[in-house]
N, C-alpha and C positions, 0 to 999 in steps of 0.2 A: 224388325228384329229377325234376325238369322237362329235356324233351327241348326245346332250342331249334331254331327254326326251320329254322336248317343242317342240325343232323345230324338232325333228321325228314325232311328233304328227302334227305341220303345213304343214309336207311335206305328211302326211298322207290323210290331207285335203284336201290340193289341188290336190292332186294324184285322190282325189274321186270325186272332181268337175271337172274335167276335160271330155269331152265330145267328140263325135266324130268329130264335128266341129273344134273343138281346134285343134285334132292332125291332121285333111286335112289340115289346113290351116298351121301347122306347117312345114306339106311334101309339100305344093304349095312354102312355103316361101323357102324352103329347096333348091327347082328344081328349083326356079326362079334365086336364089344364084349362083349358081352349074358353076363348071368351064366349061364352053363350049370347052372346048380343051380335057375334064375328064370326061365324063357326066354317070350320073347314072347308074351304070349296071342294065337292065331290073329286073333280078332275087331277085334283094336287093332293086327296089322301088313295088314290089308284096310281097315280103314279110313284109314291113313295113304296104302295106295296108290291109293284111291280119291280119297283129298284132291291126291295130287298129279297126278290125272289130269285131275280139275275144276279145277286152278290153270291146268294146262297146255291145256286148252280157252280157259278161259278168257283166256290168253293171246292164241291164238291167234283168237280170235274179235274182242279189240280191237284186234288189227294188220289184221285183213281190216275192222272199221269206219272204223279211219283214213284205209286206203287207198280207200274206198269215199265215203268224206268230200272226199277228195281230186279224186278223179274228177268227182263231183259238182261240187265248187268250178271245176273246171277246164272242163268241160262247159259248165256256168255262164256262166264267162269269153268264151267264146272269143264265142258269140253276143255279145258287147260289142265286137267288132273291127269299125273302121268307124262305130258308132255316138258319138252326139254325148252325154256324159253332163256334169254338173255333181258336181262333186267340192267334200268341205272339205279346206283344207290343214292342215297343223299348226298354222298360226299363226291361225287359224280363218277367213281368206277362202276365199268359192266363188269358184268357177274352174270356167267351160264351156269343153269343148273336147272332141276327137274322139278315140276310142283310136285309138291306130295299131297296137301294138303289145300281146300277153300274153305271159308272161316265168314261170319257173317259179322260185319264191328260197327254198329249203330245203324243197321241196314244196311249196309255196303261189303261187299265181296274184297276180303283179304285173303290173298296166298299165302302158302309155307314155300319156299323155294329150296332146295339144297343145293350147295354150291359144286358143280359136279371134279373139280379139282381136288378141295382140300376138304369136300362134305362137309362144311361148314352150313349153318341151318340160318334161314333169313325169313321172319313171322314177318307178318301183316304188312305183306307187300301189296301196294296197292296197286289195281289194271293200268294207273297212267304211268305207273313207273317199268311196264314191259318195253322194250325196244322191236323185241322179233320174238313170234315164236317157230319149232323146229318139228 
């Protein structure tokens, strides 16, 4: 049976909400179960809590890269205030004009651009839509 796109994507989720709380309490629930006549070999309950130690790093290693990505973008940004760049729009015309403004829209660095012709104002432009800046 083939997993569709959706619920690979829910099972994506919850894979990333999952916490190192979750999977103790998974292995408490596990041991508590556990045939008392069969009981867990030492070697395969260290290794499950060493998997969830390396999950839980690893977690945490890609929240402090995002946020790190973040800064960075943002960093980035701000030297653009002032300056005069050429941007594409959606509709694929450039447009030169001067940032006036950077804006932060779900963690991500948006500009205000003014169009330096007709001064027309262009919000939440985002850094992939720069062409050059001057």
């Amino acid at each position: 049976m083939a997993i569709t796109p959706t619920e690979a994507a829910n099972l994506t989720a919850a894979a990333q909400s999952l916490r190192l709380d979750d999977l103790l309490r998974v292995l408490l629930t596990e041991l508590t179960h556990q045939n008392p006549f069969k009981p867990m070999d030492n070697k395969d309950f260290m290794g499950q809590i060493a998997q969830f130690a390396a999950l839980d790093s690893s977690q945490r290693l890609n929240e402090s890269i995002d946020q790190l990505l973040t800064l960075q973008a943002m960093n980035q940004s701000v030297g653009l205030i002032n300056r005069t760049v050429t941007l594409r729009l959606d509709d694929g015309r450039l447009v030169t004009g001067r940032v006036q403004r950077l804006t932060l829209a779900e963690g991500l660095p948006r500009l205000t651009v003014q169009d330096a012709q007709t001064s027309e104002v262009y919000p939440n432009v985002a850094l992939g839509q720069i062409e050059s800046v001057t």
